[in-house]
C-alpha positions as CSV (number, residue, x, y, z in Angstrom):
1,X,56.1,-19.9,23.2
2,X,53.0,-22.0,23.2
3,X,51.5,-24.0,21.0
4,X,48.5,-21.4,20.0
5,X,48.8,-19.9,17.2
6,X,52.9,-19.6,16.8
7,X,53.8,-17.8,13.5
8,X,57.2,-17.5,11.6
9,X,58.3,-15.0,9.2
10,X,59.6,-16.2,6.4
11,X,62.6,-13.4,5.0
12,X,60.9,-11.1,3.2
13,X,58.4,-10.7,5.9
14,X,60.8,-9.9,8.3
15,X,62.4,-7.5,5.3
16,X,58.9,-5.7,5.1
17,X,58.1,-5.1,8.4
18,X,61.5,-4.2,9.7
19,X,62.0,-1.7,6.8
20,X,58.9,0.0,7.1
21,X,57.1,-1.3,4.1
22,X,53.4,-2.0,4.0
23,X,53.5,-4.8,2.2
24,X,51.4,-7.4,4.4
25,X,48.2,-7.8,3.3
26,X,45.3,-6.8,5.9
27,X,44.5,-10.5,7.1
28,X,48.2,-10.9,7.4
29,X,48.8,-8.0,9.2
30,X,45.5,-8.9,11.9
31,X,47.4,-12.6,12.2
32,X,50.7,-10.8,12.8
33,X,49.5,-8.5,15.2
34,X,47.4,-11.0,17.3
35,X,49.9,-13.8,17.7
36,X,52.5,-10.3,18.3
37,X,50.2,-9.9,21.8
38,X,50.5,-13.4,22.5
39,X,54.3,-12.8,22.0
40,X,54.0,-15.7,19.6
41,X,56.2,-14.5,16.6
42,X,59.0,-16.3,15.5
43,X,61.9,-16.0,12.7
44,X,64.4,-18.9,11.9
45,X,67.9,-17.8,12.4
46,X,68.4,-18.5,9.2
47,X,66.8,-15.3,8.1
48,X,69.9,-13.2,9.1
49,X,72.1,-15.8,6.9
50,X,69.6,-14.8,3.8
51,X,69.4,-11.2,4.1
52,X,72.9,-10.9,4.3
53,X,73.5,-13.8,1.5
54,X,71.1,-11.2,-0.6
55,X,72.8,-8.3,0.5
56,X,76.3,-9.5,-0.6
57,X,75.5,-10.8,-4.3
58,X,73.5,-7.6,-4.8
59,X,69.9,-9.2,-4.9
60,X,68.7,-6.2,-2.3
61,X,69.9,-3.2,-1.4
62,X,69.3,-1.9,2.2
63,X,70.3,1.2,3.6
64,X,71.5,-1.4,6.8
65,X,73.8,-3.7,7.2
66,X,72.1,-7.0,7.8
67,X,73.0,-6.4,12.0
68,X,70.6,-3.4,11.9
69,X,67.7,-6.0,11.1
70,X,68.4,-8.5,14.3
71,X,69.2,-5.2,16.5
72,X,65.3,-3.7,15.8
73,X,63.8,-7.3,16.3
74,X,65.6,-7.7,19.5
75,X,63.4,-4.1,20.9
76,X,60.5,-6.4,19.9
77,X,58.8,-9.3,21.3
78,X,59.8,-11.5,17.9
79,X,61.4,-14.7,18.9
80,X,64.6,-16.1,17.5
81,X,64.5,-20.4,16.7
82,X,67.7,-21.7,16.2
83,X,68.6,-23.9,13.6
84,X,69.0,-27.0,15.2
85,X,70.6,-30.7,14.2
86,X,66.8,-31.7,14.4
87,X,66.0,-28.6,12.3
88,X,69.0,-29.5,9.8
89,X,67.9,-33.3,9.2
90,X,64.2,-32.3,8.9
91,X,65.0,-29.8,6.6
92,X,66.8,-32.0,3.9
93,X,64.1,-34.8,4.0
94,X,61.4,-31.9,3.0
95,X,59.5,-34.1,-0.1
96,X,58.5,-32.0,-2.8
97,X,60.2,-28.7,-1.5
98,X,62.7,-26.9,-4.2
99,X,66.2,-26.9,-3.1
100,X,66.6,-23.6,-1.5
101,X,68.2,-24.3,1.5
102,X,66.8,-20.8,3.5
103,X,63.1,-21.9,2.6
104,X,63.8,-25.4,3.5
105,X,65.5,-24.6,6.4
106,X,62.5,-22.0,7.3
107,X,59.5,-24.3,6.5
108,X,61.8,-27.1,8.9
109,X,61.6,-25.1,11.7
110,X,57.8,-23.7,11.1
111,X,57.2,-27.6,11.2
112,X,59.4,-28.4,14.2
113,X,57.7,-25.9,16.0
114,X,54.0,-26.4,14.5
115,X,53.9,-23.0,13.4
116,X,51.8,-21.5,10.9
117,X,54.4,-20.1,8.4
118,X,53.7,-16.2,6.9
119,X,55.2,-16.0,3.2
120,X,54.5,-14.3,0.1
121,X,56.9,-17.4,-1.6
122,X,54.6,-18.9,-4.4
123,X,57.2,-21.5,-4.0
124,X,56.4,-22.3,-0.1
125,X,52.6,-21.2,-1.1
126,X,51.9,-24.1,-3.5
127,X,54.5,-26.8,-2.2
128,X,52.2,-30.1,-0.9
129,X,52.7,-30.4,2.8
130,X,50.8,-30.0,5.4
131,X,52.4,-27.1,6.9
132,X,49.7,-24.2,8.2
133,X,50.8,-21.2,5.9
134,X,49.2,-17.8,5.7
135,X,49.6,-16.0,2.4
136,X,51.5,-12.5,3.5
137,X,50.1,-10.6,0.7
138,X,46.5,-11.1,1.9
């Protein structure tokens, strides 16, 4: 991937389009679908860990097991980052960032990749960095 315009889903994002709901907001869904062309989409690994974490304590109920998910990105051109060590120690020096380790983890690798990050989180929305982020509802 290039350095254009490189987005990453956050979870939910990847929840929303995967599972057929039309959430994204119209501005979202124009940034999604131009950086999609420029095969410049991107999800942290980390998103399968947190749909299935949410799937086992109950927190969201999907008709899928969490495999079902990374098998219909793979038939697109969505990228997967790993979670790397560089990811990993980036990730826990995040100032200011809540302790979720999925959205610090996430908002790592948007930074190690100078991504723009697309999230609907009011967490990740309003969190002082300097991290490009595109509101997903919008």
């Amino acid at each position: 991937m290039g350095r254009r315009a490189v987005i990453v889903l956050d979870t939910h994002v990847l929840i929303w389009l995967t599972s057929g709901q039309r959430i994204l907001g119209k501005q979202s869904r124009t940034v999604f679908e131009r950086a999609t062309a420029e095969g410049d989409v991107a999800i942290s690994v980390i998103s399968y860990w947190e749909l299935g974490m949410l799937v086992a304590k109950g927190r969201l109920a999907v008709t899928h097991e969490p495999t079902h998910y990374r098998d219909r990105l793979r038939e697109t051109a969505i990228k997967e980052l790993p979670l790397t060590a560089d990811v990993a120690i980036l990730s826990a020096g995040l100032e200011n960032l809540h302790g979720d380790p999925a959205d610090r983890f996430i908002a790592a690798t948007a930074i190690a990749h100078g991504a723009t990050l697309l999230t609907a989180d009011k967490n990740l929305l309003n969190w002082r960095n300097p991290l490009p982020r595109q509101n997903a509802t919008r």
